[in-house]
C-alpha positions, 0 to 999 in steps of 0.5 A, a space after each residue: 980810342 982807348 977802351 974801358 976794361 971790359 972792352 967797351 968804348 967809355 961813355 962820354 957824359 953830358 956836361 952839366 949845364 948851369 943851374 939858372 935860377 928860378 923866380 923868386 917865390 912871393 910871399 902868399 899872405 903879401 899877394 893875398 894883401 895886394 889882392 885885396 888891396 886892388 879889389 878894395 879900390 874897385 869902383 864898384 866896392 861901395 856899391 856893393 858893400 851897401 848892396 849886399 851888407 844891407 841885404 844880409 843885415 835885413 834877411 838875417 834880422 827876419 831869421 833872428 825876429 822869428 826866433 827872438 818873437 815866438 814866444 811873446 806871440 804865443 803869450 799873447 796867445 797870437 800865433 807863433 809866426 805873428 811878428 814875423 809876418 808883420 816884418 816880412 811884409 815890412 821888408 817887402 814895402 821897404 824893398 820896393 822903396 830901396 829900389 825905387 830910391 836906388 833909380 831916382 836921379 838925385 834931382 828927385 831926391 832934392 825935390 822930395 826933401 822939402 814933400 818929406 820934411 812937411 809930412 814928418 812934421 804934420 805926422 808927429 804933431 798930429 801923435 799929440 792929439 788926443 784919439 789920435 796919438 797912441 802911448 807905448 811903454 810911456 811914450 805917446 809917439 805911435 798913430 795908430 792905423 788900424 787893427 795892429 798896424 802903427 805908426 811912429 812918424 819920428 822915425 820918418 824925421 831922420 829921413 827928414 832931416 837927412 833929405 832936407 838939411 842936405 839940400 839946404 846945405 848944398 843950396 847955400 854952399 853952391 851960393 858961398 854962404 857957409 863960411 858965416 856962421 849964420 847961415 850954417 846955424 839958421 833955419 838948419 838948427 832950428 828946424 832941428 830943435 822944432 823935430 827935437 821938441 815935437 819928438 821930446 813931447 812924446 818922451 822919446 829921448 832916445 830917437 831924440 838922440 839920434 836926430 841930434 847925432 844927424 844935425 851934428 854930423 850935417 854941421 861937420 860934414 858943412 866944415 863948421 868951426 870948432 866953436 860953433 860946433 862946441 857951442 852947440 854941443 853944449 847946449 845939447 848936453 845941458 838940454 840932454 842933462 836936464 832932461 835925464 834929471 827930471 826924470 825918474 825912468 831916465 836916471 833909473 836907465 843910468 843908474 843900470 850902467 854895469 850892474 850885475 844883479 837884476 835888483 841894484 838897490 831901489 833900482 830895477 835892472 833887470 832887462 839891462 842884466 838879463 841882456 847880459 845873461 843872454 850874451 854870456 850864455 851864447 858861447 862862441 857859436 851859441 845855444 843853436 838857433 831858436 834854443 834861446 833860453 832867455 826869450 821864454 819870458 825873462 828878457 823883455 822886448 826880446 825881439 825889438 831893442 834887445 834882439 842883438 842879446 837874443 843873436 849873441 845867446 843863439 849864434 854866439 860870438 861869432 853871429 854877434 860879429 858877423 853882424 858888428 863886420 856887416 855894420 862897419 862895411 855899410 859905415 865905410 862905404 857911406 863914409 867913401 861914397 861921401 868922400 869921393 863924391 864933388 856934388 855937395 848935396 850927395 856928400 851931404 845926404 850920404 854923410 847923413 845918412 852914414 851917421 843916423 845908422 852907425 850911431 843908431 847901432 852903436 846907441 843899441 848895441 852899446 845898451 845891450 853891451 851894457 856900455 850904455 845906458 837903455 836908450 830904447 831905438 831899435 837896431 837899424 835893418 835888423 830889429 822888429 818894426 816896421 816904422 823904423 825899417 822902411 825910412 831906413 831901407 829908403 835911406 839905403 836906397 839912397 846910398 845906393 843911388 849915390 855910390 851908382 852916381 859915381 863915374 867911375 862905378 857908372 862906367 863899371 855898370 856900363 861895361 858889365 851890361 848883358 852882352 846877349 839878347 840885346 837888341 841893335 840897329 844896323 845900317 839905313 834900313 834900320 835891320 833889327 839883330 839879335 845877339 845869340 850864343 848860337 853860331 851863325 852859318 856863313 853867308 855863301 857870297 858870289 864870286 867876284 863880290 868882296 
C-alpha cells in the first residue's frame, strides 16, 4: 500500500455524488395571484364581502357623521354628539331589520313586497297633505313624527320598487310572459311612473333618479329589447330635461359642473367649490380626524350629502378610497350573488338592489367630485339620516339572505357549525351527549365483553 512522504497512509476521498437538482422555485407574486384566485371563487365570498363591507361602510359613516356634525350641532346651539346620537340609534333599528332580513326565507321577502309598496305609496301621498307634510330645503318630502324625529317615505319606495318589481318580474317569467313587450312594461313602468310623480310633487328629482336608475335595472336584468329599453330612456331623458329646464335651482346646480370660483357669474356655487376645497386640502393621509377646516361653516351639509368632501379632507386619499374599494366590493357581490343565482326573483331583487346602491354612490360621489351636477341623495350607509339608512340597511339584509340561499355557501355554513356544545341523540333510549374539549376516562369494561 503505497504511503505519503510523511509515512502516512493517503486518505482516500469520498466520490462526489451528483448534484440532483432541486424544485424549481415559484414565482411568489404568481402563488399570491393563485391564492387569491382560489380564495375569490369560495363559496362564501359574497357573503362576506356584503357582510363585512356593509358593516365597515356604516361604522365608518358613524365616526366620519360625529366629526363632519360637531360643529353644525354647536351652531344650533344642540350639543356637539346630537346628530351623531340620532345615526347611532338609526344604525342600531337598521341593524335589527338587516338581521331580521338576513333570516327570512325568500318566500317572505315575496310576500312582503306588495305590504311595503302600499305603505310607501300611502306614506308619500300623505307628504302632500297640508299640517302633514314637512319642506326641507324646498322639497315637501319629510312627515314629521314628532320632536326631531322625520320621515321621508320616498326612501321607502326603492325598497318598493325593489321588492315589488322583483316578484312581478318573476311571477310572470315563471308564466313565459316576458318575451312580449306588454308584459314587461305593464303595470312595472307605470306603477314606476305613479312613485316617480308622487316623489316629483315634492321636488325631489334626485331620488327621482335613483328610482329610475332601478326600473331600468329591472328592465335589463328581465332581458328587455334594445328598443324598448331605448324607448323608455328617452322618454326619461326628455321627462328629465324638461324638468331641469323649468327650474331655475336645477339648471343653477348645472351650471356649477367645474367651476372653480364660489360666485361663477350670477350663479352661486359655492357648496360645489367648497367641496372641492375639502378634498384638495386632504393630501394622501388627510388633516387628521376631527381637523377639518371646511366643516366650521364653510361647506354646507357637511354631514349629509357632502360627507364623502369632509372623509376626503380628514383621511385623505387614502380613506376617500378605502371607502370607494368598500363600495366596488358590495357592487360585485350583488352583481355574483345575481348571477349565480337559478331563482328569478333572488336575480332579480338582488340586481335591484345592486343597482339603487351603486348608482346612489356614484350620483353622490360624482356631485362631490364635482363630475356631476348636486343631486342632493345622500351616500348609501355612510351619510346622515335615518329614513335612508334603514331601507338600505334592510336591502342589505336581503343580499345577505340571498348570498346565504346559495347551495354551495349553505353547505359551506353548514360545515363551519360549532363542533362543541352541541347537543346529540344517541342510540333507543334517546341518552342526551355533551361534546366537551375535556377528555373522557375510558370505560373499564369486563372481561370477555367486546
Amino acid at each position: 500500500m503505497p504511503s505519503s512522504r510523511t509515512g502516512r497512509p493517503p486518505v482516500r476521498r469520498a466520490a462526489r455524488r451528483p448534484v440532483v437538482p432541486g424544485p424549481p422555485r415559484e414565482n411568489p407574486l404568481r402563488t399570491l395571484v393563485v391564492r387569491a384566485r382560489r380564495a375569490w371563487d369560495r363559496p362564501l365570498t359574497a357573503y362576506y364581502l356584503i357582510l363585512g363591507g356593509s358593516l365597515l361602510l356604516t361604522g365608518l359613516g358613524l365616526v366620519m357623521v360625529y366629526s363632519a356634525s360637531q360643529i353644525t350641532a354647536l351652531q344650533m346651539s344642540l350639543p356637539g354628539s346630537y346628530f351623531f346620537r340620532k345615526q347611532l340609534l338609526a344604525a342600531g333599528i337598521g341593524a335589527v331589520l338587516l338581521f331580521a332580513a338576513s333570516r327570512m326565507p325568500v318566500r317572505l321577502h315575496r310576500a312582503l313586497a306588495y305590504p311595503i309598496l302600499a305603505g310607501a305609496v300611502v306614506l308619500m301621498a300623505l307628504v302632500q297633505v297640508p299640517g302633514i307634510g314637512v319642506a326641507v330645503n324646498g322639497n315637501q318630502n319629510w312627515i314629521a313624527l314628532g320632536g326631531s324625529f322625520q320621515l321621508q317615505p320616498s326612501e321607502f319606495g326603492k325598497l318598493a320598487l325593489v321588492l315589488w318589481g322583483a316578484d312581478l318580474l318573476a311571477r310572470k317569467q315563471d308564466k313565459r310572459l316576458l318575451t312580449q313587450w306588454k308584459h314587461m312594461l305593464v303595470p312595472l313602468v307605470p306603477a314606476a311612473f305613479m312613485l316617480l310623480g308622487l316623489i316629483m310633487l315634492g321636488g325631489d328629482m334626485g331620488t327621482a333618479i335613483i328610482l329610475t336608475a332601478i326600473l331600468f335595472g329591472l328592465l335589463w336584468l328581465a332581458g328587455a329589447p334594445t328598443r324598448l329599453f331605448v324607448g323608455v330612456l328617452s322618454v326619461a331623458a326628455v321627462l328629465g330635461a324638461i324638468l331641469i329646464r323649468t327650474s331655475p335651482n336645477r339648471m343653477a346646480r348645472l351650471a356649477c359642473l367645474g367651476a372653480t370660483e364660489p360666485q361663477a357669474g350670477p350663479v352661486d356655487c359655492w357648496q360645489a367649490v367648497h367641496g372641492i376645497y375639502a378634498l384638495a386640502s386632504g393630501g394622501i393621509f388627510g388633516s387628521g380626524l376631527g381637523a377639518s377646516v371646511e366643516k366650521w361653516g364653510q361647506l354646507p351639509e357637511a354631514h349629509t350629502d357632502f360627507i364623502f368632501a369632509i372623509t376626503g379632507e380628514e383621511l385623505g386619499l387614502a380613506g376617500t378610497l378605502s371607502v370607494l374599494a368598500l363600495f366596488a366590493a358590495l357592487g360585485y357581490a350583488g352583481i355574483r350573488v345575481a348571477g349565480r343565482t337559478e331563482d328569478p326573483f333572488v336575480r332579480y331583487a338582488a340586481g335591484g338592489v345592486t343597482t339603487w346602491i351603486t348608482a346612489q354612490a356614484v350620483i353622490n360621489i360624482g356631485a362631490v367630485l364635482g363630475l356631476l351636477p348636486i343631486a342632493g341623495v345622500p351616500l348609501p350607509l355612510f351619510s346622515y339620516g335615518g329614513s335612508a339608512l334603514l331601507p338600505t340597511m334592510f336591502a342589505i339584509g336581503l343580499l345577505i339572505a340571498f348570498a346565504r340561499e346559495d347551495p354551495a355557501a349553505r353547505m359551506a355554513l353548514a360545515m363551519r357549525q360549532p363542533r362543541f356544545g352541541k347537543k346529540r341523540v344517541r342510540g333507543s333510549q334517546g341518552s342526551r351527549r355533551w361534546n366537551t374539549m375535556r377528555r373522557r376516562a375510558p370505560v373499564v369494561r369486563p372481561s370477555g365483553e367486546r
